[in-house]
C-alpha positions as CSV (number, residue, x, y, z in Angstrom):
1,X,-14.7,-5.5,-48.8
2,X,-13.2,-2.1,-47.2
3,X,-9.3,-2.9,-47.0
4,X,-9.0,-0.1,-44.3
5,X,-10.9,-2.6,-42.1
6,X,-7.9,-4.7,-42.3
7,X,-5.4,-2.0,-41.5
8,X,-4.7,-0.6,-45.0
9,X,-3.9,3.1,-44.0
10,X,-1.9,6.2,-46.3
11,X,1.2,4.6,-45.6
12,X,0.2,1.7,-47.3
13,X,-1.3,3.3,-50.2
14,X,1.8,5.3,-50.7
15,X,4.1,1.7,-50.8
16,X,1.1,0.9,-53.1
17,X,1.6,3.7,-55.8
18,X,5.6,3.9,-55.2
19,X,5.8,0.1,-57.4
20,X,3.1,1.5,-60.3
21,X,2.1,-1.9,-60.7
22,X,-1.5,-1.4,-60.9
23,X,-2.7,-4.9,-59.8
24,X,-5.3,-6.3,-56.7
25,X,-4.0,-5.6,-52.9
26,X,-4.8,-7.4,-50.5
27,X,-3.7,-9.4,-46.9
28,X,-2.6,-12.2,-46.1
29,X,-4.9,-13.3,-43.2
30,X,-3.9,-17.1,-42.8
31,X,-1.7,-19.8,-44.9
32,X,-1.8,-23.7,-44.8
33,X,-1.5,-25.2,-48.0
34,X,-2.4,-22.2,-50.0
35,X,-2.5,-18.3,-48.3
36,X,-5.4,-17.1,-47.4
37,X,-6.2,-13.5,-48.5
38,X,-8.3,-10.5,-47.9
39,X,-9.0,-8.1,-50.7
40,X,-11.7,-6.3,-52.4
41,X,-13.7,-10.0,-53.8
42,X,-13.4,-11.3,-50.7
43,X,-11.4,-14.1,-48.9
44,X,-9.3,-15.6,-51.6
45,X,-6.9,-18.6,-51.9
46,X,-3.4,-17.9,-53.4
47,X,-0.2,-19.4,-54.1
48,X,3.2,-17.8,-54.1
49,X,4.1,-16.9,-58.3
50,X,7.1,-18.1,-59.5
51,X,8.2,-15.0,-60.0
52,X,7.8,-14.3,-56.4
53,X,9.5,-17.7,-54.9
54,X,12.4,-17.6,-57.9
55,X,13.2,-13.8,-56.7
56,X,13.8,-14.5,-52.8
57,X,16.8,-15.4,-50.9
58,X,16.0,-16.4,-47.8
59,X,12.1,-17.4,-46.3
60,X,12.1,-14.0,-44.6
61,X,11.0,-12.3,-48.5
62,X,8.0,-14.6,-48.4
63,X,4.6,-13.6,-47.6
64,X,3.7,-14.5,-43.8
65,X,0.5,-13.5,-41.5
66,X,-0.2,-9.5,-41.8
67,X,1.8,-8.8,-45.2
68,X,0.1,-6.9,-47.4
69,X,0.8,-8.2,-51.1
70,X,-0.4,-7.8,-55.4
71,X,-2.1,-10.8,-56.2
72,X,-2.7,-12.0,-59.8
73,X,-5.8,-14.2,-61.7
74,X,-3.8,-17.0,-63.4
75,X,-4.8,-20.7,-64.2
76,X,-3.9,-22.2,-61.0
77,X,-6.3,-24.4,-58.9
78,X,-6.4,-21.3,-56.7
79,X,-7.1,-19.1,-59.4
80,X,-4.7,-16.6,-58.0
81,X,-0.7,-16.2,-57.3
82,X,1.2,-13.6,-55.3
83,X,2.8,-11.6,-57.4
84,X,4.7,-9.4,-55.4
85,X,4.4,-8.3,-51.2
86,X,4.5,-4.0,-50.5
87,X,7.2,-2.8,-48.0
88,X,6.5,-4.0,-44.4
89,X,6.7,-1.2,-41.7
90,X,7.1,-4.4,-39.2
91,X,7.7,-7.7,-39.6
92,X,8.3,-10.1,-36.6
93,X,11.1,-13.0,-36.6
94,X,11.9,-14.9,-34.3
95,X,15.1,-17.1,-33.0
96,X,15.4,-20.5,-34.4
97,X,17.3,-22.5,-31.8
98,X,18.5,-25.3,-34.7
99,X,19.6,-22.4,-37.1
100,X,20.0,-19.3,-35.3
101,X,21.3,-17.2,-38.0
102,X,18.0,-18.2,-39.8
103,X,15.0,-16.5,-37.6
104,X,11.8,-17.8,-38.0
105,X,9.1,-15.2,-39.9
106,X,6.2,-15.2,-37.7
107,X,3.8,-11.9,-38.7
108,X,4.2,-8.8,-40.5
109,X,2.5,-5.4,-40.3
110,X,1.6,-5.5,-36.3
111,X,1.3,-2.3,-34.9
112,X,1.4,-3.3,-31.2
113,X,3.0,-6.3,-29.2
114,X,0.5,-7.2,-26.7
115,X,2.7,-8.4,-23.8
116,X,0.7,-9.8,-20.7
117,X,2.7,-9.4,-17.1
118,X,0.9,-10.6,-13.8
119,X,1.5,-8.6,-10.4
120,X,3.2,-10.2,-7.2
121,X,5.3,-12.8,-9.1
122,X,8.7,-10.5,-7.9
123,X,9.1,-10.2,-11.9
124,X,12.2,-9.8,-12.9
125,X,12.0,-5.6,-14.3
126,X,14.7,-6.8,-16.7
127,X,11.8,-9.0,-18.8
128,X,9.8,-6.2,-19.6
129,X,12.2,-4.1,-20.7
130,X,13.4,-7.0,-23.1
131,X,9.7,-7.5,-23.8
132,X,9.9,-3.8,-24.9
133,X,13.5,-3.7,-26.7
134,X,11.9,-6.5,-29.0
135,X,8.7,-5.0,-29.6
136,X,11.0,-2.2,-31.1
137,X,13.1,-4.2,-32.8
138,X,10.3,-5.6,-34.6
139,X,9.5,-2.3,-35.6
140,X,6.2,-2.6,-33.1
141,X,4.9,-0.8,-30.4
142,X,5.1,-2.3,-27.1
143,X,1.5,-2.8,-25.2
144,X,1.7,-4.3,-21.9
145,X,-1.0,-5.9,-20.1
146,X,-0.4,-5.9,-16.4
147,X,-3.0,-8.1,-14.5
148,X,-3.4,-9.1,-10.6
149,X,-2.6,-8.1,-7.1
150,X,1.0,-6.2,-6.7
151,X,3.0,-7.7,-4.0
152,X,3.3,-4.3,-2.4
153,X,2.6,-0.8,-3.2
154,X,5.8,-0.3,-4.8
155,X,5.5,-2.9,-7.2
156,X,3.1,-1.0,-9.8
157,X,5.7,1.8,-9.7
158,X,8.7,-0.4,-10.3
159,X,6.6,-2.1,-13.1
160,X,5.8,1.6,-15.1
161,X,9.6,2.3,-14.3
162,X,10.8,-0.9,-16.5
163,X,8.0,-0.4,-19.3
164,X,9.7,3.1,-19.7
165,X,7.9,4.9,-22.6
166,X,5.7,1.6,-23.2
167,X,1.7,1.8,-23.0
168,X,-0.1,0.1,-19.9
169,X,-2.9,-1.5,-19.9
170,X,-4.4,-2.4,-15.5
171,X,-6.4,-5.5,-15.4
172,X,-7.5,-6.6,-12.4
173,X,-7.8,-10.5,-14.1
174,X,-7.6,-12.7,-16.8
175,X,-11.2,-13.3,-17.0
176,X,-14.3,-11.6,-19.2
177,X,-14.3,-8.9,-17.0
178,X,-10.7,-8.1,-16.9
179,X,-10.5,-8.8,-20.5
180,X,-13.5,-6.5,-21.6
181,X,-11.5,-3.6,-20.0
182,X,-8.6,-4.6,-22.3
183,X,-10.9,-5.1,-25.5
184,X,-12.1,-1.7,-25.0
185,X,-8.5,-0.1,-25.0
186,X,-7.6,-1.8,-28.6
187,X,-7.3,1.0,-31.0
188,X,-9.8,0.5,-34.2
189,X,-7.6,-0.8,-37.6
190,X,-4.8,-0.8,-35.8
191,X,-3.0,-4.9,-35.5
192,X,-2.1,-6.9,-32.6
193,X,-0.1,-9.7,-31.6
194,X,-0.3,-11.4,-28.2
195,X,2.8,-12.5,-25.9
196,X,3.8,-13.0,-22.3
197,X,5.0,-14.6,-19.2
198,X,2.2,-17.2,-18.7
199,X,1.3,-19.3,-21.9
200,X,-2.1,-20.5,-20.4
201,X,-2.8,-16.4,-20.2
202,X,-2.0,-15.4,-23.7
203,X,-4.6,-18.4,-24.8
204,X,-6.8,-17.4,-22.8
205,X,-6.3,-13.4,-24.3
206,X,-6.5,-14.9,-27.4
207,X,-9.5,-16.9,-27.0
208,X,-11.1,-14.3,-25.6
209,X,-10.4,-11.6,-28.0
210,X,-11.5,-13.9,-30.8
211,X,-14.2,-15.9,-29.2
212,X,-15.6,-14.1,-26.1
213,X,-14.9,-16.8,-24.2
214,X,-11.9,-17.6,-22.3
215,X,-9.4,-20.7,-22.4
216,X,-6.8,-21.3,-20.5
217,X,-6.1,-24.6,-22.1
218,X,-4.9,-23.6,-25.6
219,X,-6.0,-21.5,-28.2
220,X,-8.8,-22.5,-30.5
221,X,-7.1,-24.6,-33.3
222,X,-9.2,-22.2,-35.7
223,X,-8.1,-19.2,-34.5
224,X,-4.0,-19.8,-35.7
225,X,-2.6,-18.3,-38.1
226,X,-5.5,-15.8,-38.8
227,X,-5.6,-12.3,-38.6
228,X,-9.2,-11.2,-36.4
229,X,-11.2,-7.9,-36.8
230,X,-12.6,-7.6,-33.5
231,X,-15.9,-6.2,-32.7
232,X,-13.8,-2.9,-31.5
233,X,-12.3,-3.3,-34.9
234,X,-8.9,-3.6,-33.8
235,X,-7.1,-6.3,-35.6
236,X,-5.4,-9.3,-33.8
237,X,-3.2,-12.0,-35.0
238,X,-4.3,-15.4,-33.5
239,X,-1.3,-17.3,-33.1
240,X,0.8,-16.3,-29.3
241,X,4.2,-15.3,-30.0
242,X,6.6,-17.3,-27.5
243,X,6.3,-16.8,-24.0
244,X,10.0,-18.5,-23.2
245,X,11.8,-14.7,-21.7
246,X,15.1,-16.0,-22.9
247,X,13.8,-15.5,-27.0
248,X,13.6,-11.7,-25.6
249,X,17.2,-11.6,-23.6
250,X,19.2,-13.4,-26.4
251,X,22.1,-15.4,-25.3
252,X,25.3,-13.6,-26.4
253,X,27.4,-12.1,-23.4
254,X,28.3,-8.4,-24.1
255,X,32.2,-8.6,-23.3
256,X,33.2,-5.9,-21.5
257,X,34.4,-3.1,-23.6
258,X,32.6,-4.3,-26.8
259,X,32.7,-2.0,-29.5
260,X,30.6,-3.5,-32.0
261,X,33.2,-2.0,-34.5
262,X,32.7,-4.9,-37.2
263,X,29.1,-5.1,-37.4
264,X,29.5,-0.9,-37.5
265,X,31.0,-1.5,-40.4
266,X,29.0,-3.5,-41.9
267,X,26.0,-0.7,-41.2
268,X,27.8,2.0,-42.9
269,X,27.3,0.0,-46.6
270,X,23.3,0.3,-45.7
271,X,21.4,2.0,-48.4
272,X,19.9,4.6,-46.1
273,X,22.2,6.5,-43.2
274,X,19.3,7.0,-40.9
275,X,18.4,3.5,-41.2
276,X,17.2,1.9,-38.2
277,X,18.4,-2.2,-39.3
278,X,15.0,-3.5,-38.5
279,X,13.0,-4.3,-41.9
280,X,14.3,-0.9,-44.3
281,X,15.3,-2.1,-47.7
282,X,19.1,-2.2,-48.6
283,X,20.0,-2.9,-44.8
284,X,23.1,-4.3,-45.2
285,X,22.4,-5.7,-41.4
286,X,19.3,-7.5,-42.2
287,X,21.3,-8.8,-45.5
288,X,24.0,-10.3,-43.4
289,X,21.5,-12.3,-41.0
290,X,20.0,-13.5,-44.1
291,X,23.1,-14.6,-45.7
292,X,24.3,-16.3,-42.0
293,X,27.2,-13.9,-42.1
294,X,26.0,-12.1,-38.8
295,X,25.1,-14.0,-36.0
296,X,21.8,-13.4,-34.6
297,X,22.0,-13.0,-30.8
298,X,25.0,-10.9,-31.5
299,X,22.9,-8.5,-33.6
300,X,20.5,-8.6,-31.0
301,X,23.2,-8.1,-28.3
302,X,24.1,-5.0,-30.8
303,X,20.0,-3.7,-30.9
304,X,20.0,-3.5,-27.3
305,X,23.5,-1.6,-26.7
306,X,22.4,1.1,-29.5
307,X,19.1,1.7,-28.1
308,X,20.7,2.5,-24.5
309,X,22.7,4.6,-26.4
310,X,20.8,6.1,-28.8
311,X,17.9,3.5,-31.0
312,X,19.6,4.3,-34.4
313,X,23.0,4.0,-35.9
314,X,24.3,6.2,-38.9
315,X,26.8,5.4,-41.5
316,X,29.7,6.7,-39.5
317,X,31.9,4.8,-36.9
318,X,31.1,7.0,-34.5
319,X,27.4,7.2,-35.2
320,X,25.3,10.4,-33.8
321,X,22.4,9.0,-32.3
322,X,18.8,9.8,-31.4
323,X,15.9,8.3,-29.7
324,X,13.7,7.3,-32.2
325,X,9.7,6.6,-31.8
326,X,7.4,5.4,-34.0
327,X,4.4,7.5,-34.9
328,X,1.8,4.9,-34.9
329,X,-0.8,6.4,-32.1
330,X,-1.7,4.8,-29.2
331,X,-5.6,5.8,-27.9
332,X,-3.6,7.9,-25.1
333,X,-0.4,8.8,-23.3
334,X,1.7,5.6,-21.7
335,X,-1.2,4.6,-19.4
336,X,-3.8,3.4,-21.8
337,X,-6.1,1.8,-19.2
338,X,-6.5,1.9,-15.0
C-alpha cells in the first residue's frame, strides 16, 4: 500500500519526523464502530488508545474522516489502537445548532471544497463568497462547480466576480457528461469534499464520482464516511457537507462599529503571531471555542471581517495584515475547466 495514493505528501512526512515516534501511519478512511484505516498492511480496524481519548479535551482532538494518525498492535479485538493523530493542515467543523459553541468535526486533511452552483437561479453572489470564506476558514481551497444555463450574459461574469480568487470549474449539467468534464479536472492525490446549493446535486456528484453513475436520490449508503481514490486518483470524501447557505453566513449581526477588541485580545496569547486561528496548535482562538468561552458565530462573524481586511491577525491590537493563500496547487489558474 503506497500512502502517497491517499494524500501523504512532504508535508506530512515532515509532521511525521517532527513527533520521533517511530510507529505505523496511516488514514483514517471511514469509522462506525471501530475506524477504519489505510496504511502500509492494508485496510485496518482501530480503536482510539486510552492514551489518545484520556489526553483530549473536546471531540475536535479525535480522529475523524481524512486525519492522518500512529497506530499501535495491542490486544484488542481490533488488534490495533490510535495512538496519536499528526498535525492537520485542515480540518472541517461545522455549526451544531443545539450546542453552537461545540462545532461538529466532520473531515480533516481536504485540500479543496467542492462547491456546486447552478446558473439562472438569480443566486444570491453573497453565497459564494461565504461558500469561499468557509472553504478558507477550514483551511481548504475553494472549488466551485458552476453548472447550467446563465440567465443572461452577465450572469457568468457576476458569478467569477463573487468566486474572487476561487477555481471554476463550467459544466454544462449534472449528468455523466457534465460530470466526466469535472472528474477530469480533479488534481491526482490531492482530497475533496463535496457541498452546494442543491442537495439532490451533491448526491448525485457524489455518486457519480464514486460510482459512475449518477443519483439524485441520495448518496449510496456505502459511500459515507469513506475517503475514495478515484480513477483520476484524486481523493474524495463521500459524505456531502451541508447544503443549508445559512451554516456558511453564520447568524451573528456585525454591530456597526465592531471592533472585535476582546476576541483581539484573546489572539494576542496565541502561540504563534502569524497564526491564522484556523487549526495551528496553541491558538488561543480555537482553545476558547473549545472551552465554550467564545461564541461560534461571533468568531465566524470575526473570520470574515479580518479577511476583508486582511485574512490574518497578529498579536498586536492593531494587527498588520496580509492576504494570505495557501500553496496547495490547483491544475491551473482560477478557471480550472470551460
Amino acid at each position: 500500500m503506497i500512502l502517497e495514493d491517499y494524500g501523504w505528501d512532504s508535508w506530512f512526512d515532515d509532521q511525521y519526523k517532527s513527533l520521533n515516534m517511530h510507529l505505523k501511519a496511516g488514514r483514517v478512511v471511514g469509522n462506525s464502530d471501530t475506524y477504519k484505516v489505510i496504511c502500509e498492511d492494508g485496510v485496518i480496524d482501530a480503536k482510539i488508545s486510552d492514551r489518545l481519548f484520556y489526553s483530549t479535551a473536546s471531540d475536535s482532538e479525535l480522529p475523524v474522516p481524512g486525519d492522518w494518525v500512529l497506530i499501535i498492535s495491542d490486544d484488542s479485538d481490533s488488534g490495533y489502537s490510535i495512538y496519536n493523530l499528526l498535525p492537520r493542515r485542515s480540518f472541517l467543523a461545522l455549526p451544531d445548532e443545539e450546542n453552537p459553541e461545540e462545532p461538529i468535526p466532520a473531515a480533516a486533511n481536504v485540500d479543496y471544497i467542492l462547491a456546486a452552483v447552478p446558473a439562472g437561479d438569480g443566486l444570491d453572489p453573497s453565497i459564494v463568497e461565504n461558500l469561499a470564506e468557509v472553504s478558507l476558514e477550514w483551511g481548504a481551497e475553494p472549488l466551485f462547480i458552476y453548472y447550467g444555463n446563465p440567465a443572461d450574459k452577465n450572469e457568468k461574469e457576476s458569478f467569477k466576480k463573487a468566486a474572487g480568487d476561487a477555481g471554476i470549474i463550467f459544466i454544462d449539467s449534472i449528468d455523466k457528461s457534465g460530470l466526466a468534464k469535472l472528474n477530469e479536472a480533479l488534481a491526482p492525490r490531492k482530497t475533496y469534499a463535496v457541498t452546494g446549493v442543491n442537495v439532490d446535486d451533491v448526491s448525485a456528484i457524489i455518486s457519480y464520482l464514486t460510482d459512475g453513475e449518477v443519483f439524485y436520490n441520495g448518496v449510496n449508503g456505502n459511500n459515507n464516511g469513506i475517503l475514495h481514490v478515484l480513477p483520476s486518483s484524486a481523493i474524495l470524501l463521500g459524505i456531502p457537507l451541508p447544503v443549508d447557505s445559512e451554516i456558511f453566513s453564520g447568524n451573528y449581526e456585525v454591530d456597526e462599529g465592531e471592533d472585535f477588541q476582546d476576541i483581539i485580545e484573546i489572539a494576542s496569547s496565541c502561540r504563534f503571531s502569524d497564526c491564522r486561528h484556523i487549526n495551528e496548535p496553541g491558538c488561543s482562538i480555537r482553545d476558547a471555542l473549545d472551552r465554550g468561552e467564545l461564541d461560534y458565530d461571533y468568531y465566524k462573524a470575526f473570520m470574515k471581517e479580518l479577511k476583508k481586511e486582511s485574512g490574518r491577525i497578529t498579536s498586536s491590537d492593531q494587527p498588520d495584515v496580509k492576504k494570505q493563500k495557501k500553496s496547495v496547487p490547483v491544475k491551473s489558474d482560477k478557471i480550472v475547466a470551460e
